[in-house]
N, CA, C and O atoms as CSV, one atom per row, in Angstrom:
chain,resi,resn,atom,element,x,y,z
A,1,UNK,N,N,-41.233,-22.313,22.525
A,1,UNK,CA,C,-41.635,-21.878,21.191
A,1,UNK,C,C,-43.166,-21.837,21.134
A,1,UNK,O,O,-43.809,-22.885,21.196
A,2,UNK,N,N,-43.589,-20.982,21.050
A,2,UNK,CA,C,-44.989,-20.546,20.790
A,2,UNK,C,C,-45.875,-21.239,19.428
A,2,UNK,O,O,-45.363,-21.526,18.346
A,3,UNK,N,N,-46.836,-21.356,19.675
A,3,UNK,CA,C,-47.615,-22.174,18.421
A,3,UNK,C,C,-48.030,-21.399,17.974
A,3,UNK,O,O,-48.303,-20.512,18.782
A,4,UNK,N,N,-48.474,-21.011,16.217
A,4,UNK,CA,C,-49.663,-19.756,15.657
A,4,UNK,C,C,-50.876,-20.228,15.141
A,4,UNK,O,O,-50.639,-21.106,14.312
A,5,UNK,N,N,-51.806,-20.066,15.247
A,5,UNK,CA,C,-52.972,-19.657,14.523
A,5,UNK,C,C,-53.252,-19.272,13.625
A,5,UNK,O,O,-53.407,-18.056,13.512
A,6,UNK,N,N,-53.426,-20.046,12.669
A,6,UNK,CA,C,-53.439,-19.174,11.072
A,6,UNK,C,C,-54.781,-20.380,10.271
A,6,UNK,O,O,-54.777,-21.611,10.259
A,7,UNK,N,N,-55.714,-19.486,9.733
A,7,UNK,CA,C,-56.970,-19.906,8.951
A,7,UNK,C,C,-56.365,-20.647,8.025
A,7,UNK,O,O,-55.423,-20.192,7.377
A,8,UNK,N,N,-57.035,-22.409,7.775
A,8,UNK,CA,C,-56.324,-22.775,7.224
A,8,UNK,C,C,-56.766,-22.425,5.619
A,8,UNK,O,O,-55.727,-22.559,4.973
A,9,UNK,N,N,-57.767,-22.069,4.789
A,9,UNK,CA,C,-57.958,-21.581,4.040
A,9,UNK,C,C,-56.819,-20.447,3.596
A,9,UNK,O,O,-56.202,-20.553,2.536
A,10,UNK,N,N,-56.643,-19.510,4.398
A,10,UNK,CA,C,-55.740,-18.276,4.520
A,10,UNK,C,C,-54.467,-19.277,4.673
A,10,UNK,O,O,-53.870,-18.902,3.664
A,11,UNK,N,N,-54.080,-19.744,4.927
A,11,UNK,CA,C,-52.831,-20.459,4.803
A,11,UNK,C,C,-52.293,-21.390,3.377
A,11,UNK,O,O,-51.178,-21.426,2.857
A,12,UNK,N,N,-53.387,-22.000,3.059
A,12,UNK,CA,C,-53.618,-22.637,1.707
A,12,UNK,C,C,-53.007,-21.573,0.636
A,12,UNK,O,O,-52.023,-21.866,-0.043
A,13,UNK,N,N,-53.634,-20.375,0.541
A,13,UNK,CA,C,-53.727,-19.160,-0.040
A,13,UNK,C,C,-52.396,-19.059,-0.388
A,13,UNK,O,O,-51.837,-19.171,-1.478
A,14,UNK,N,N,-51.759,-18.705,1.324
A,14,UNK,CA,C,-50.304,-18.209,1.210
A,14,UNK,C,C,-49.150,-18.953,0.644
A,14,UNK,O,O,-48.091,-18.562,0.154
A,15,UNK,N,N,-49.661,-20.169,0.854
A,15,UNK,CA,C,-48.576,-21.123,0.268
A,15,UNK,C,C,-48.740,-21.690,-0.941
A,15,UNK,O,O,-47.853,-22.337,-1.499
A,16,UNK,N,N,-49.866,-21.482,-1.410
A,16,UNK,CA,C,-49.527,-21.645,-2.735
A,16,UNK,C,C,-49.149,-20.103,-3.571
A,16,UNK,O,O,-48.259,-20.072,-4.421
A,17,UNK,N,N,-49.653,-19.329,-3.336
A,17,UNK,CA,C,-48.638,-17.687,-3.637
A,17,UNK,C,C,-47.220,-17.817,-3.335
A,17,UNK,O,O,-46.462,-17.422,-4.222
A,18,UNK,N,N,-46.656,-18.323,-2.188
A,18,UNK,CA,C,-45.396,-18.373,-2.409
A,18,UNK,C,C,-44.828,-19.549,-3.480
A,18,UNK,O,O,-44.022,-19.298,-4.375
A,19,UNK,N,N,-45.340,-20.732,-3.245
A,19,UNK,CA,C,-44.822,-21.596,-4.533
A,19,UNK,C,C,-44.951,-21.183,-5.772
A,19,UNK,O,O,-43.917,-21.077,-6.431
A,20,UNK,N,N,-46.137,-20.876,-6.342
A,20,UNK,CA,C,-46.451,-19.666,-7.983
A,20,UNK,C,C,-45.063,-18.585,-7.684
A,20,UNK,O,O,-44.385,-18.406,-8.696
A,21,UNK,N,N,-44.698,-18.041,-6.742
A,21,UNK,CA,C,-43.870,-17.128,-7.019
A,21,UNK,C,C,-42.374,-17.576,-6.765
A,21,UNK,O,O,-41.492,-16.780,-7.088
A,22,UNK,N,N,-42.063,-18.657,-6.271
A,22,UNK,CA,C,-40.825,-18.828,-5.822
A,22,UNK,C,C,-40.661,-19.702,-7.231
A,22,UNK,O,O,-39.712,-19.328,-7.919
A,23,UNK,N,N,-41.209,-20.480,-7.605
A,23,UNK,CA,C,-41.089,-21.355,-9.025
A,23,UNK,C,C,-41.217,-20.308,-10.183
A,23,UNK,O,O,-41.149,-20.852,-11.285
A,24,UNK,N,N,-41.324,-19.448,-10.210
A,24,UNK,CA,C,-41.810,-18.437,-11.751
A,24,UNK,C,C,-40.713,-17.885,-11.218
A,24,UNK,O,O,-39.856,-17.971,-12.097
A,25,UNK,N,N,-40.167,-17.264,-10.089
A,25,UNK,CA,C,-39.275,-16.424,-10.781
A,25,UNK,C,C,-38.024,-17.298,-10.720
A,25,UNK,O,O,-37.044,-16.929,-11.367
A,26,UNK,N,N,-37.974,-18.302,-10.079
A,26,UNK,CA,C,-36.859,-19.229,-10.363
A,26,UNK,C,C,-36.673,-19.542,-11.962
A,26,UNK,O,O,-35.636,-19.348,-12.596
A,27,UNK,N,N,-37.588,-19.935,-12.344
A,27,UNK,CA,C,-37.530,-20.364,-14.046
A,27,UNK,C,C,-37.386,-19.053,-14.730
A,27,UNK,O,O,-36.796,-19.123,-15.809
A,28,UNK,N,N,-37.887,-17.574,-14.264
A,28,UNK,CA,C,-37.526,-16.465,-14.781
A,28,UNK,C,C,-35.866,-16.383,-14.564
A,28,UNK,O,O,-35.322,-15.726,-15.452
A,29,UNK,N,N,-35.061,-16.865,-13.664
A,29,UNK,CA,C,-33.494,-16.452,-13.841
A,29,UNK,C,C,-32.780,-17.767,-13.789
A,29,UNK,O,O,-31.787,-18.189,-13.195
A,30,UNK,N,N,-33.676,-18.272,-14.654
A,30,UNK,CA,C,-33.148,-19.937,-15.301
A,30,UNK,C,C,-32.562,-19.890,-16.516
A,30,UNK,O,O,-31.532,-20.460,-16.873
A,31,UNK,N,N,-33.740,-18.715,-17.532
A,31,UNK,CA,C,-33.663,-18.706,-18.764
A,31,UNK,C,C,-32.344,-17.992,-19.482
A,31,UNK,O,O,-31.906,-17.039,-18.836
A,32,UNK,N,N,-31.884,-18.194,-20.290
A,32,UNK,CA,C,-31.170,-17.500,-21.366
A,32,UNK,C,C,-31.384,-16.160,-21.743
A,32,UNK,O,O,-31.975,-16.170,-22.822
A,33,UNK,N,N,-31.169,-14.978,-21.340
A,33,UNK,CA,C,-32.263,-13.771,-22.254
A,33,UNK,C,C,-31.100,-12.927,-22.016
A,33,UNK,O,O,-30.198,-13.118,-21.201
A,34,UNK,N,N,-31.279,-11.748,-23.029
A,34,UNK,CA,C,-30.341,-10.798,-22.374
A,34,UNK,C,C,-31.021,-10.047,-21.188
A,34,UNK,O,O,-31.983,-10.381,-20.497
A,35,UNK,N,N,-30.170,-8.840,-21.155
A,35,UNK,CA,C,-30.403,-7.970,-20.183
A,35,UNK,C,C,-31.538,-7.631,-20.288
A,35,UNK,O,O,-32.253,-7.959,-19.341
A,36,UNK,N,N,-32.165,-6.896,-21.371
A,36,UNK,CA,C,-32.760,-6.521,-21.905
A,36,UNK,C,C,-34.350,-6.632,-21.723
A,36,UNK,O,O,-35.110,-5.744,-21.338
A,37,UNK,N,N,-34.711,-8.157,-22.158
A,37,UNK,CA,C,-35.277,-8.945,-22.009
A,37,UNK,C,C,-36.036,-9.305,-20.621
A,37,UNK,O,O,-37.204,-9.208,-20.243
A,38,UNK,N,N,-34.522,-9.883,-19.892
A,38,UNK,CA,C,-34.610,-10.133,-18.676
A,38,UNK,C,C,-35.761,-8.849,-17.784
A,38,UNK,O,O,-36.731,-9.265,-17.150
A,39,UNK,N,N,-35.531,-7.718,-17.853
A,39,UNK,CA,C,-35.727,-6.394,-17.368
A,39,UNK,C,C,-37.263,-6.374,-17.584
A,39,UNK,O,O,-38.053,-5.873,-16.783
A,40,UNK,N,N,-37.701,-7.148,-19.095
A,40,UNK,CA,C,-39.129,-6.576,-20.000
A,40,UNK,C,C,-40.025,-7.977,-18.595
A,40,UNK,O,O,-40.841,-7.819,-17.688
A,41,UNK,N,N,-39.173,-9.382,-19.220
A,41,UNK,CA,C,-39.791,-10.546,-18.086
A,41,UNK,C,C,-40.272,-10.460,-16.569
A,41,UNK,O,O,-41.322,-10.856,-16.063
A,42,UNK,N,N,-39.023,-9.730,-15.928
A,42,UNK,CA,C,-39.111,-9.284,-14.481
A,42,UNK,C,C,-40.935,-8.097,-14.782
A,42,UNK,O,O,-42.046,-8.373,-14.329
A,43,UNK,N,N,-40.502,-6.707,-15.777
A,43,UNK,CA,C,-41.379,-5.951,-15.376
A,43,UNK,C,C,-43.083,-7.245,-15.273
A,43,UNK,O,O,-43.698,-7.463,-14.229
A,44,UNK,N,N,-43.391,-7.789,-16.505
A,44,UNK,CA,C,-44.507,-8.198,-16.861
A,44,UNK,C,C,-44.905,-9.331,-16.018
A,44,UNK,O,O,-46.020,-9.853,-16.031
A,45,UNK,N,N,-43.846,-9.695,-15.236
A,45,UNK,CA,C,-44.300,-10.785,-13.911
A,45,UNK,C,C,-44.674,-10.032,-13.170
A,45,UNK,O,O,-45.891,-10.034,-13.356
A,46,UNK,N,N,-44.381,-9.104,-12.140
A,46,UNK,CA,C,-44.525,-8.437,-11.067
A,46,UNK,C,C,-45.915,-8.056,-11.558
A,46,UNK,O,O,-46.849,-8.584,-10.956
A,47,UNK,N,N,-46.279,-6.993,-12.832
A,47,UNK,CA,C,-47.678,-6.953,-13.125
A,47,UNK,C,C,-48.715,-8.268,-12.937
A,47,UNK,O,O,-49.653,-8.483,-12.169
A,48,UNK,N,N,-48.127,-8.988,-13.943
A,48,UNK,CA,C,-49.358,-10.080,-14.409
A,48,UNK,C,C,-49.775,-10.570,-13.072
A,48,UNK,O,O,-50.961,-10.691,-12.770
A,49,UNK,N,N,-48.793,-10.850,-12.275
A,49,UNK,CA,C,-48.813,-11.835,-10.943
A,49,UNK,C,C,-49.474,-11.046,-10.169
A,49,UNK,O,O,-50.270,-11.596,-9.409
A,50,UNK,N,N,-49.387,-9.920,-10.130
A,50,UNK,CA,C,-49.931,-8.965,-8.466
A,50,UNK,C,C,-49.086,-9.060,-7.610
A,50,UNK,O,O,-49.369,-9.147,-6.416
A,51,UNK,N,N,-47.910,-9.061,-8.064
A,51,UNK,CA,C,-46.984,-9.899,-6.793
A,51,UNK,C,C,-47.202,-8.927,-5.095
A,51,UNK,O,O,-47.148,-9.390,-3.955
A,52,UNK,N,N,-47.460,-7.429,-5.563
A,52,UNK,CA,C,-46.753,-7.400,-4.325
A,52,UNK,C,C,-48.378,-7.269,-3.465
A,52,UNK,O,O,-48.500,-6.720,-2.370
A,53,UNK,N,N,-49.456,-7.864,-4.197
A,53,UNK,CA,C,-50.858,-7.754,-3.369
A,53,UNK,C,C,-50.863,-9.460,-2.743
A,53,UNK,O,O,-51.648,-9.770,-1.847
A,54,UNK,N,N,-50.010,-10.348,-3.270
A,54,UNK,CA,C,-50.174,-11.767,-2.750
A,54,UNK,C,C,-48.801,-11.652,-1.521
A,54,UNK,O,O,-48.681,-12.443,-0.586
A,55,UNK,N,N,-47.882,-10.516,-1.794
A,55,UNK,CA,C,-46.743,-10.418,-0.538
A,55,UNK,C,C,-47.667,-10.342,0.854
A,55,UNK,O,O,-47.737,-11.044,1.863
A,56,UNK,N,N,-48.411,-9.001,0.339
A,56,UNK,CA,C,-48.865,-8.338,1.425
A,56,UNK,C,C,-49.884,-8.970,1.679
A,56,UNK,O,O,-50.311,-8.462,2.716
A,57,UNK,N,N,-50.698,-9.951,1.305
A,57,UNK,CA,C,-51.518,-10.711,1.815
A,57,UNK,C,C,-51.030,-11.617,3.120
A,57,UNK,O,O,-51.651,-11.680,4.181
A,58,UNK,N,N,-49.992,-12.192,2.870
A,58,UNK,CA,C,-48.783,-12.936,3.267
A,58,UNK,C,C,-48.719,-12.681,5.005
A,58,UNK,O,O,-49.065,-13.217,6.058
A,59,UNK,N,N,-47.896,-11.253,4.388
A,59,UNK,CA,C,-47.536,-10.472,5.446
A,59,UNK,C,C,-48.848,-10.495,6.702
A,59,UNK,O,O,-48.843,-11.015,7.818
A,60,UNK,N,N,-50.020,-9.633,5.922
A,60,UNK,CA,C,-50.834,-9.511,6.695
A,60,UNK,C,C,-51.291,-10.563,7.752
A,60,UNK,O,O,-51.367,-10.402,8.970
A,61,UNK,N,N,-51.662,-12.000,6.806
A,61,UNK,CA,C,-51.782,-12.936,8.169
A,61,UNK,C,C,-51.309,-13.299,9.054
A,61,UNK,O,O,-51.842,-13.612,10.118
A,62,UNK,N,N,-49.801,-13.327,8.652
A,62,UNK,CA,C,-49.058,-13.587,9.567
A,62,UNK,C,C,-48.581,-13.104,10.804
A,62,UNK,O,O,-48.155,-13.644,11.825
A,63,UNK,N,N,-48.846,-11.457,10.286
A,63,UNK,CA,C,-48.399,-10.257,10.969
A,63,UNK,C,C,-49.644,-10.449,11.825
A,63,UNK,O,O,-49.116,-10.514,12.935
A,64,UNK,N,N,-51.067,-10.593,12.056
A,64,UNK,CA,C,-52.113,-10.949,13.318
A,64,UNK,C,C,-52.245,-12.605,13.654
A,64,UNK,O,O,-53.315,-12.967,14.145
A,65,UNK,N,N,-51.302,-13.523,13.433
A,65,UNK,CA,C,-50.770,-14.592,13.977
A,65,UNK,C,C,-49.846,-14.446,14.706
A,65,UNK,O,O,-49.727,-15.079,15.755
A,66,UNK,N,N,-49.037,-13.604,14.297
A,66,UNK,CA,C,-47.780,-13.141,15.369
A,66,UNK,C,C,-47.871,-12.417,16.715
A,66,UNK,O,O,-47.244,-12.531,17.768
A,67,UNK,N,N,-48.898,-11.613,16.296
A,67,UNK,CA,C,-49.485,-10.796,17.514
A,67,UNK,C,C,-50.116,-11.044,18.440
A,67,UNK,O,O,-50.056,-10.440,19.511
A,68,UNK,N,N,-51.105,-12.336,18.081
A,68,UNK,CA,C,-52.222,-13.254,18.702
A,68,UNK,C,C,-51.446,-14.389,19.202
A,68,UNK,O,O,-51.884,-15.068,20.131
A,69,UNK,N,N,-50.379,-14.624,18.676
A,69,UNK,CA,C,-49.777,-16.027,19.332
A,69,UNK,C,C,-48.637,-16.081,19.708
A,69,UNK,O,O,-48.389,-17.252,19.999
A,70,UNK,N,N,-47.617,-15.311,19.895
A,70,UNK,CA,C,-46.275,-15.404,20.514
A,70,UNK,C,C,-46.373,-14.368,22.125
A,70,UNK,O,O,-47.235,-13.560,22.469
A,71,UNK,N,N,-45.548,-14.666,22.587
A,71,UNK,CA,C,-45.514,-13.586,24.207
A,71,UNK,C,C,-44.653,-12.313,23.926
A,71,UNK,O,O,-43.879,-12.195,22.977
A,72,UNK,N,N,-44.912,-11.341,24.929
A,72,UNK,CA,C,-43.987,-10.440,24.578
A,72,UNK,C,C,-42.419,-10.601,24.233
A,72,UNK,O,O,-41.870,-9.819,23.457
A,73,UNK,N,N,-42.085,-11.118,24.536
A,73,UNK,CA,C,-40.860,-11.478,24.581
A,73,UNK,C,C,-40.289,-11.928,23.201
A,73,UNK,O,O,-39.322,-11.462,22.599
A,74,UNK,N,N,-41.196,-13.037,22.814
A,74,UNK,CA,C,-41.126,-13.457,21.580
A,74,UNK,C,C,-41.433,-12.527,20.668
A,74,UNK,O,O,-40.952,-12.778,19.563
A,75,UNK,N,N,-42.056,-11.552,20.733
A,75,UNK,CA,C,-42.676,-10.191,19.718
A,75,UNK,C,C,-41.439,-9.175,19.478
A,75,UNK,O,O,-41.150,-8.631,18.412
A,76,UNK,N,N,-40.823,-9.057,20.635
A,76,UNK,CA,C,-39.771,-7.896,20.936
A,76,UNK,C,C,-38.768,-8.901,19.722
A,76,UNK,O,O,-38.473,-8.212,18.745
A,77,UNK,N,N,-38.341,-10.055,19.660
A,77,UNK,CA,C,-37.530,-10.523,19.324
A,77,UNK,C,C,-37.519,-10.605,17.595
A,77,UNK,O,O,-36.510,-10.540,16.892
A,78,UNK,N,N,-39.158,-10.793,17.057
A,78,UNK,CA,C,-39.349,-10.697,16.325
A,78,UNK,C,C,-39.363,-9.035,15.736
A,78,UNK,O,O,-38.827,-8.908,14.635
A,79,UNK,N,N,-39.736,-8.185,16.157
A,79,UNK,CA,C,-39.253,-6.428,16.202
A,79,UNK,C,C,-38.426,-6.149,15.889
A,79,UNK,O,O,-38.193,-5.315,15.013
A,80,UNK,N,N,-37.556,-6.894,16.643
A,80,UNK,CA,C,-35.904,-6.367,16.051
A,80,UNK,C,C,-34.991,-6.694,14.738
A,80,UNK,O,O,-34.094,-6.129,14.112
A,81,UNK,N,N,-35.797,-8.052,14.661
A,81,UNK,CA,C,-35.336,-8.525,13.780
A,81,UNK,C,C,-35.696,-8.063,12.249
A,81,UNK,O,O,-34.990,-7.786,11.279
A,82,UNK,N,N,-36.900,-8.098,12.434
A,82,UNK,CA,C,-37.558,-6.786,11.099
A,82,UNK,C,C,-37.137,-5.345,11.170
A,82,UNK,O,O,-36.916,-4.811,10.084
A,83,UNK,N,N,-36.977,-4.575,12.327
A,83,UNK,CA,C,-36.526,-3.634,11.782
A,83,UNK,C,C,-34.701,-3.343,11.391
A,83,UNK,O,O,-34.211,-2.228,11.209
A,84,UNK,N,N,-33.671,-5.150,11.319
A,84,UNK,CA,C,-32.630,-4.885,10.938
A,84,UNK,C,C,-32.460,-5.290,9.246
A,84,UNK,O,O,-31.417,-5.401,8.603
A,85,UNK,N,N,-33.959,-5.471,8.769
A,85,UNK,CA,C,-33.868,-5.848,7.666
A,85,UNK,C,C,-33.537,-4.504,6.553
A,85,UNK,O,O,-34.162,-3.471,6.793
A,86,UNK,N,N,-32.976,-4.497,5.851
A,86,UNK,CA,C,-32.976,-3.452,4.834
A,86,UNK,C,C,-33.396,-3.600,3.434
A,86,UNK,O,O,-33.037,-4.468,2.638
A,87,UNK,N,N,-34.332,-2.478,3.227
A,87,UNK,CA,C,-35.209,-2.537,1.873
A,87,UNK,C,C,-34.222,-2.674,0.547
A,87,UNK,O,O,-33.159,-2.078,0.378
A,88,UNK,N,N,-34.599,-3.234,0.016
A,88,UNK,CA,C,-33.874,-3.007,-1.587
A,88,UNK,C,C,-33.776,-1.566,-1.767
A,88,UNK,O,O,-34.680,-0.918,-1.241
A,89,UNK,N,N,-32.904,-0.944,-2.376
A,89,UNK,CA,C,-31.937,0.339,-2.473
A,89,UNK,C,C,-32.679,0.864,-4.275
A,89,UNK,O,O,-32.275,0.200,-5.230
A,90,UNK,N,N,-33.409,1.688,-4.470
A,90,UNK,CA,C,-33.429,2.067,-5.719
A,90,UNK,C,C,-32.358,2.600,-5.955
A,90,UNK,O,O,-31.858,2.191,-7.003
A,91,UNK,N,N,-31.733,3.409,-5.383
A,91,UNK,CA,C,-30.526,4.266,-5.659
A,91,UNK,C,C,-29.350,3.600,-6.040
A,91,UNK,O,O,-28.464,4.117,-6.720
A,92,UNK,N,N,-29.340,2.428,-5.595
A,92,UNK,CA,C,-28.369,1.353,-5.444
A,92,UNK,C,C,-28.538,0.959,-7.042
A,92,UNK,O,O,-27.482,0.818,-7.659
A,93,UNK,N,N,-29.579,0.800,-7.649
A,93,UNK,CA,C,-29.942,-0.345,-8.340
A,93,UNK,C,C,-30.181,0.495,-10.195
A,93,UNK,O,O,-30.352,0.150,-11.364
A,94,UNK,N,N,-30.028,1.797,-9.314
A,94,UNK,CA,C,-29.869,2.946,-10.824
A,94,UNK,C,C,-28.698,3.649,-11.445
A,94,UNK,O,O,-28.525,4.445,-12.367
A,95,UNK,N,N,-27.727,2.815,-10.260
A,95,UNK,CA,C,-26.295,2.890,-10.588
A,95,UNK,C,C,-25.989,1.899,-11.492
A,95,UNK,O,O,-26.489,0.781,-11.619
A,96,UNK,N,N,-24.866,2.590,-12.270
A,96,UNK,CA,C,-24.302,1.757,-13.351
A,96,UNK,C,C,-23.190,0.978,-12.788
A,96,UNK,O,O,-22.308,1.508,-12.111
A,97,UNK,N,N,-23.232,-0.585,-13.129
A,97,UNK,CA,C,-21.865,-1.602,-12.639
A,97,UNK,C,C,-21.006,-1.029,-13.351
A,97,UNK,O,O,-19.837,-1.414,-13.339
């Protein structure tokens, strides 16, 4: 198992972005609300937060820790595994239950 390299400043960063976001939206599908609601909460988090500029922050370090510190082997493994991930579906999600 390969060790990474990651700034610990830049690491500080990331982990507290993921805790702000893993705790907010946990307490976001804690609450009571309707649908409705729920939909207005979700939109005005994703704004207020920046969420997807603290993802991709995320991503980014990790993604030249990964590159800088695992062997090929370990890279290929990691490759595959991201590209069996599948994106959230708008099409999916503009269908009516």
């Amino acid at each position: 198992m390969s060790m990474l390299a990651v700034d610990l400043v830049a690491l500080k960063r990331i982990m507290c972005d993921l805790d702000y976001l893993a705790i907010s939206l946990d307490r976001i599908g804690s609450e009571q609300m309707t649908k409705d609601e729920r939909i207005a909460v979700h939109d005005r988090f994703m704004e207020e937060s920046d969420l997807a500029r603290r993802i991709l922050f995320a991503r980014k370090i990790l993604s030249v820790a990964i590159d800088e510190g695992v062997s090929r082997e370990e890279l290929a493994e990691i490759d595959e595994a991201v590209e069996r991930v599948r994106p959230w579906d708008m099409k999916n999600a503009l269908m009516k239950k």
